[in-house]
N, C-alpha and C positions, 0 to 999 in steps of 0.2 A: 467364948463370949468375954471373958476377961482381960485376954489377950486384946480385942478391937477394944474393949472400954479403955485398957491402958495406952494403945496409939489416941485413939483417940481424946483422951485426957493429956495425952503429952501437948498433941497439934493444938490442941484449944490452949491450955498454959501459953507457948511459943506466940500463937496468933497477940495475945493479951501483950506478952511483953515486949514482942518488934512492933507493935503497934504504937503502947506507949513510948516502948525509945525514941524508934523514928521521929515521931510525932515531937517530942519534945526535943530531939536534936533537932530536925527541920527548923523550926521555929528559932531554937538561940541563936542558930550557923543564920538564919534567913535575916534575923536582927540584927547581928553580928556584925554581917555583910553588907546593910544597909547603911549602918555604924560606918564602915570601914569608909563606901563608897559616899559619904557625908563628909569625912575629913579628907579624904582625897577626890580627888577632882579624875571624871573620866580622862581626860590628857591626860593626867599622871598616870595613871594604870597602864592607859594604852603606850604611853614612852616606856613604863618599864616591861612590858610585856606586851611589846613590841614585835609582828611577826618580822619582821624585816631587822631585828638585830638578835644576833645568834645567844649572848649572851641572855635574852628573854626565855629560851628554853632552859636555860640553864635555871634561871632563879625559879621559873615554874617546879622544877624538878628538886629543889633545895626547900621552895614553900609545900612540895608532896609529899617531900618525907618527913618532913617536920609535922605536918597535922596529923594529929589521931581521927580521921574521918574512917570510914568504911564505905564500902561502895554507894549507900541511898545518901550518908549524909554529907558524899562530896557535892551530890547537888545542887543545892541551895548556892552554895560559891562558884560551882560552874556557871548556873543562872548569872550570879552578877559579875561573872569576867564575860559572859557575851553579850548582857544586857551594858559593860562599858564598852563595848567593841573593843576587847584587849585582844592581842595577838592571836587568831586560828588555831596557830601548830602549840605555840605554849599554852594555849590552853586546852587541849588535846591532851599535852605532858602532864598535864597537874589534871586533868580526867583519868591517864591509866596508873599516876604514880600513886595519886593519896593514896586509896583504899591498900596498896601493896607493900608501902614502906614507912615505917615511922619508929622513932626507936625504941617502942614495947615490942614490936613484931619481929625489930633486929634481937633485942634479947633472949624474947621467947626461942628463936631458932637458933641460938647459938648454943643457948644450956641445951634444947632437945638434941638438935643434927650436928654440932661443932662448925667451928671455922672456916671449914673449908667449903662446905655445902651454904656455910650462910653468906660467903664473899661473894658463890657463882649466883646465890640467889639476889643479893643485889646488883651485880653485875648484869643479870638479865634484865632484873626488872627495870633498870634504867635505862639500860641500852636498848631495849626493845622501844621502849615507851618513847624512848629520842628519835630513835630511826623511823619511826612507826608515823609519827608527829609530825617530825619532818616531807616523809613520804606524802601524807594523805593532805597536807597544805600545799605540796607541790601539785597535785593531782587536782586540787580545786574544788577538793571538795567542802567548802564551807558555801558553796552553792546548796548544798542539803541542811544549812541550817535553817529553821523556821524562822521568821523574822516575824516584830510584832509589829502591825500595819494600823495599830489605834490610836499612834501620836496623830497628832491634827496642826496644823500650822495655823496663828491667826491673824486672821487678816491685817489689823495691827500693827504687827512686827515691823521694827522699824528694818530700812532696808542693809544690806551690808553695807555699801555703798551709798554715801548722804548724798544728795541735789543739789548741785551746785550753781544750779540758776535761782534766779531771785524768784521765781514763783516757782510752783508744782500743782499736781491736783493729789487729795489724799486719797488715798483707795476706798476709805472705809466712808468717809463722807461725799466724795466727789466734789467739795470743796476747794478753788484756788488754795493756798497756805503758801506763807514768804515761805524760803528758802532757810532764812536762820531760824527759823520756829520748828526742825527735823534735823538741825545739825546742832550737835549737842560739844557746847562749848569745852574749853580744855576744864575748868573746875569738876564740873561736872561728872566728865569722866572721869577722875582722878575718885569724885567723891563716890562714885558706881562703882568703880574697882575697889577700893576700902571697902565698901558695903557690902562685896559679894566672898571679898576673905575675912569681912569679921562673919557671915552669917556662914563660911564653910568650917571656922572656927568652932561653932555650937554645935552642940551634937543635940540633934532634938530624939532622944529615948521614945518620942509617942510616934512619929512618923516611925520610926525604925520597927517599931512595935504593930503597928497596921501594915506596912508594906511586907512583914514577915506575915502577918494572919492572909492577907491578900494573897503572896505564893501557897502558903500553904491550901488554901482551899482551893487554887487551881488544879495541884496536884494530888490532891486528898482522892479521888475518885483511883486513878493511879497506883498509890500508895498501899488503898485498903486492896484493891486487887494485888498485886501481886504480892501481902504480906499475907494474904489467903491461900494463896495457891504455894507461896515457899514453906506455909506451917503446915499446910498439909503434906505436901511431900518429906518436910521433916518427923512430923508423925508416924507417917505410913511407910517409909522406907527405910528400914534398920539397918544400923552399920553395919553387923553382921552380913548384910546381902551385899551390901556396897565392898569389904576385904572380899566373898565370895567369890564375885565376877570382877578383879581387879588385884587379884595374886600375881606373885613374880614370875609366874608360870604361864602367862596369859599374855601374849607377845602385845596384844590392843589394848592392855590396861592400861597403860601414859594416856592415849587418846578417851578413851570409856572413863576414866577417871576426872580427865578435862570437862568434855560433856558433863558429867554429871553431877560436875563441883558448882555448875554454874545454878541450878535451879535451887540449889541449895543453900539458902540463906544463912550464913555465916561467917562472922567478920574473925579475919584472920587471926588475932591474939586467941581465939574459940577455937578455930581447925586446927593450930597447930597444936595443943594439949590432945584432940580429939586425934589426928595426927598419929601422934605417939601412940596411943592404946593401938589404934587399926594395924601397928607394922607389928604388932605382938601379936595380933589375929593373922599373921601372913602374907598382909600387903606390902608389894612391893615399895623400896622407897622411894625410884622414880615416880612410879603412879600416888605415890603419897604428894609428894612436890608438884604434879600435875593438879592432884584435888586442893590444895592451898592455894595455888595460883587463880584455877578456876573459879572457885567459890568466893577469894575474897576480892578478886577484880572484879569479878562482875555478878550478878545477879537479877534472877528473874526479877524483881520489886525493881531492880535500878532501870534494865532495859524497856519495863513499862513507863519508869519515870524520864526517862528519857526520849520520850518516844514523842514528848509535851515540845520537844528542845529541836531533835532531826528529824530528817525524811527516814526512809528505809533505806538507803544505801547507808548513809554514815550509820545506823546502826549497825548493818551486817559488818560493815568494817571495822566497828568497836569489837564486837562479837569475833571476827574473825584473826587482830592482834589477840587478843585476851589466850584465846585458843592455842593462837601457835606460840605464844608467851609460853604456856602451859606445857605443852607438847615439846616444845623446845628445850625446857628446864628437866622436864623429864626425861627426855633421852639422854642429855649429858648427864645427870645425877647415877641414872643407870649403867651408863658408858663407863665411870669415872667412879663413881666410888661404889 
């Protein structure tokens, strides 16, 4: 009885505080980003993160490793790299790279595993996430992203292209109107273009502040499931079971370890301290590098929050790099050292 009071006392603590974290990173990254995408201009993002220029995957992969996100709160900035239309593939790269590289995660692994195991560890995780990126933009698949269908055009709008005959009718009145009364003179524009880089100059803190409350309650339903179902599993499933069925002796542990890294809510600076104890319980160190891989790419709480973003294929194909990421890394590590 003591025993289930203490999982169960663990799961409810975990539940409490990936609740509160999330919830509170959500929300900064989500204002952040709203921040971000105030002082830069969709064009801007989408030239530098550009699918059609190579060097775009590159800076995606340089902005992945640079951020301390973890798998749910790279979110929030995926949302506003496809809510600018920035590049497919690069932002594909800065989807598999944040949660896996950043340079707490490079240190942590270097004092536990050494040099050499931490060089093949970034070398995968980049290289996968490039190749990977690449591949699935090639394949078309940004056809499976949802798109938001509640912009409205208004009637209004003046046209691209101004009327160059002396009369017109307006749309909105069906009213005759001259010609120079919809073509808007050279001051004019000059003073509308000033006007629209002094107002992207302002950073307005209270829209950035609502548009973050806004994603956040889209995805709150999302969130609170899958940080339910990851504190449970972190409750109820003890490490000790997890080194048991995932010894060096166990030719499927790289892959069982993959699997089971993912439902397991834990951002990588956590697995790999956690890491270290389980190879002193007998886990293999490939299957240790497979469960790192698994758990901090990906996770049950992110593949629900994602689920707001893709269809089911681009998910399985998140799911299915993540994996062979994992599986990957673990075979060489075992092969190799």
């Amino acid at each position: 009885m003591n025993e289930w009071a203490t999982m169960l006392s663990d799961a409810s603590n975990m539940f409490v505080f990936l609740a509160v974290e999330l919830s509170v990173l959500f929300l900064i990254i989500s204002a952040g980003v709203a921040l971000a995408r105030q002082k830069f201009l969709n064009a801007k993002i989408q030239q530098v993160l550009g699918q059609r220029q190579g060097k775009g995957y590159l800076i995606a992969t340089a902005l992945g490793s640079l951020t301390p996100f973890c798998s749910c709160s790279t979110i929030p900035m995926l949302r506003g790299l496809l809510s600018a239309k920035a590049g497919f593939g690069p932002t594909l790269t800065f989807l598999f790279v944040s949660p896996l590289l950043n340079p707490i995660i490079v240190g942590l692994m270097w004092v536990s595993f050494g040099w050499e195991i931490t060089l093949t560890y970034i070398v995968i995780a980049a290289g996968v996430s490039l190749f990977a990126s690449l591949l699935l933009d090639k394949l078309g698949f940004e056809r499976y992203v949802i798109t938001d269908n509640k912009r409205k055009t208004s009637c209004c709008t003046a046209p691209a292209v101004p009327d160059k005959s002396s009369a017109s009718t307006s749309r909105c009145t069906g009213k005759p109107v001259k010609g120079n009364s919809i073509v808007t003179s050279s001051s004019q524009s000059e003073h509308s273009q000033h006007q629209t880089i002094v107002e992207h100059s302002r950073l307005n803190y209270r829209q950035a502040g609502l548009d973050a409350w806004q994603q956040f309650k889209e995805v709150l339903p999302y969130l609170a499931l899958g940080v339910l179902l990851g504190s449970f599993i972190y409750g109820f499933v003890p490490a000790e079971w997890i080194a048991a069925h995932a010894g060096s002796d166990n030719p499927f542990a790289v892959p069982l370890s993959a699997v089971i890294g993912i439902p397991l809510y834990i951002r990588a600076e956590a697995v790999i301290p956690l890491a270290s104890s389980l190879l002193g319980k007998g886990m293999g160190i490939g299957a240790v590098m497979a469960l790192i891989i698994g758990s901090a790419g990906a996770s049950l709480t992110e593949v629900i929050l994602l689920k707001s973003m893709f269809k089911t294929p681009m998910i399985a194909a998140f799911l299915a790099v993540i994996l062979g990421m994992a599986v990957m890394m673990g075979y060489l590590v075992t092969s190799f050292f």
